[in-house]
N, C-alpha and C positions, 0 to 999 in steps of 0.2 A: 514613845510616850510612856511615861511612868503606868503600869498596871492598875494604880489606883486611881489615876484620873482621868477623868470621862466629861463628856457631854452631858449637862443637866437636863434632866426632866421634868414635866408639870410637877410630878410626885416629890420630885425634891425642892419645891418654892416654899413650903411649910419652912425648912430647915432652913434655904437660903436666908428667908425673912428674918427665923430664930438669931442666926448669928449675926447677921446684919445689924437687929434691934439692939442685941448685947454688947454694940461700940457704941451706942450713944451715948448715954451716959458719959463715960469720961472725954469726950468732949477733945475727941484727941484724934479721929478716924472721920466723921460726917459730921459735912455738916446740914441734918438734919437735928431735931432737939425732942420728937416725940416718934415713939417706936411708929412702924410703917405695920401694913397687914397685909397676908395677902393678896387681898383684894388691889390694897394700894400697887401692888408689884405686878398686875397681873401684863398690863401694857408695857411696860418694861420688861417682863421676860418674853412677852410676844416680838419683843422689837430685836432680841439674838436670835441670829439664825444662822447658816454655815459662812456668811462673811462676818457677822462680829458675832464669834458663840460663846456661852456661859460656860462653864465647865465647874464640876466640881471633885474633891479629892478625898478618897474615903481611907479610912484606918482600917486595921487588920480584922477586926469586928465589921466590916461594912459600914460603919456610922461615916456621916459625913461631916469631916472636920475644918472645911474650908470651902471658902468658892471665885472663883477668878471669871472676867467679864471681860470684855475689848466692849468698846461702845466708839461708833464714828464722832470723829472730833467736826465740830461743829455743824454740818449736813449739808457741807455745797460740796460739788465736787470735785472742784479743785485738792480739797484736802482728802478724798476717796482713799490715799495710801497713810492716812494719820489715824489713832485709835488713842482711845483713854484708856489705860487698864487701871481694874481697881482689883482688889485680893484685901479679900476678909479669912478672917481666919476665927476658929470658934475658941471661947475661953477655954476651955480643957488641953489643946491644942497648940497654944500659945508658947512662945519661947523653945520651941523644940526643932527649928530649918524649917517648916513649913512654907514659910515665907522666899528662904531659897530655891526649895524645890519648884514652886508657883513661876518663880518668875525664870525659872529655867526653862521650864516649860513652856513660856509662853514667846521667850524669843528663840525656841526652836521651831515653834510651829508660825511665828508670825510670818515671814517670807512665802508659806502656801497660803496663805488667808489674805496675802498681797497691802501686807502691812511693813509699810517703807520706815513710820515712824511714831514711838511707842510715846505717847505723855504719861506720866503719872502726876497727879495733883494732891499736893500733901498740906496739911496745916505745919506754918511754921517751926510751931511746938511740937510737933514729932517728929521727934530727930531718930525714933529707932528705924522708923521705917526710911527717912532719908538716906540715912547711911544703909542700910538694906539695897536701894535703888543706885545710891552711889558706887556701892561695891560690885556691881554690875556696868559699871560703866554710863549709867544717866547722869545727868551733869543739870544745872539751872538754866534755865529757860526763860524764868520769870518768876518774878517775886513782889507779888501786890501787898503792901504793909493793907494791916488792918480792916481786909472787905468784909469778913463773918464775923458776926456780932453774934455772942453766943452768952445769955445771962448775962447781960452788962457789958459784956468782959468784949474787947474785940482781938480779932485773930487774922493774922496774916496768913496766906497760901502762897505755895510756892508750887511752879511747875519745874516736873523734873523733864528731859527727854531724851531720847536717845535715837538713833538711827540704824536701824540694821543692817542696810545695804551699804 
């Protein structure tokens, strides 16, 4: 595992939130439409733990410049070996392999956290990250034209996925 990336902590949900809040706006990353708080996150971080854990990646200063999540895909059991990752990354941060490294990271270590198969959920319109997940070998899964309504405007999702074993 890369040196710089670790298991998050209470102390780092300020940060998580921070970066998190900084992709709404372009309407391109969640879809949520009004920054979240701590507070809001607090049952959400409680819900990683060593089967789906948060993790975050910090720069040569210790700041932390990103954060990557597995969360169980839908919570029956049937699907116990399926997980959602998401990877945010913070503006200063941005455009520089972050995004490679995250997800390197995260199908090295999926097979010990008994993760058979990875979704990512992406908005249509962002194709950087698609192609990021394609380059990895995730492929389309599903594509619901038009279910996020965001300012008027509506937006497609697409699932990417992949399988590890």
């Amino acid at each position: 595992m890369n040196d710089k990336f670790r298991k998050a902590t209470i102390e780092d949900l300020p940060k998580i939130v921070e970066i998190y809040n900084s992709t709404i706006a372009s309407r391109m990353v969640t879809a949520d439409t009004e920054p979240v708080t701590v507070e809001d996150r607090m049952d959400w971080y409680s819900r990683h733990n060593e089967k789906r854990p948060l993790y975050v990646m910090e720069d040569e200063e210790n700041n932390i410049c990103g954060w990557l999540s597995f969360e169980s895909f839908y919570g029956r059991p049937a699907y116990d070996k399926t997980a959602e990752i998401s990877i945010y990354i913070s503006e200063k941060h941005r455009g520089q392999g972050l995004g490679t490294l995250f997800i390197e990271e995260a199908l090295s270590m999926a097979p010990a956290l008994g993760i058979r198969s990875i979704m990512a959920f992406i908005f249509g319109h962002n194709q950087p990250s698609i192609k990021l997940f394609e380059k990895f070998g995730f492929e389309k899964w599903a594509h619901m034209p038009g279910i996020a309504e965001m300012d008027g405007q509506r937006y497609d999702l697409v699932i990417l996925g992949k399988e590890i074993e």
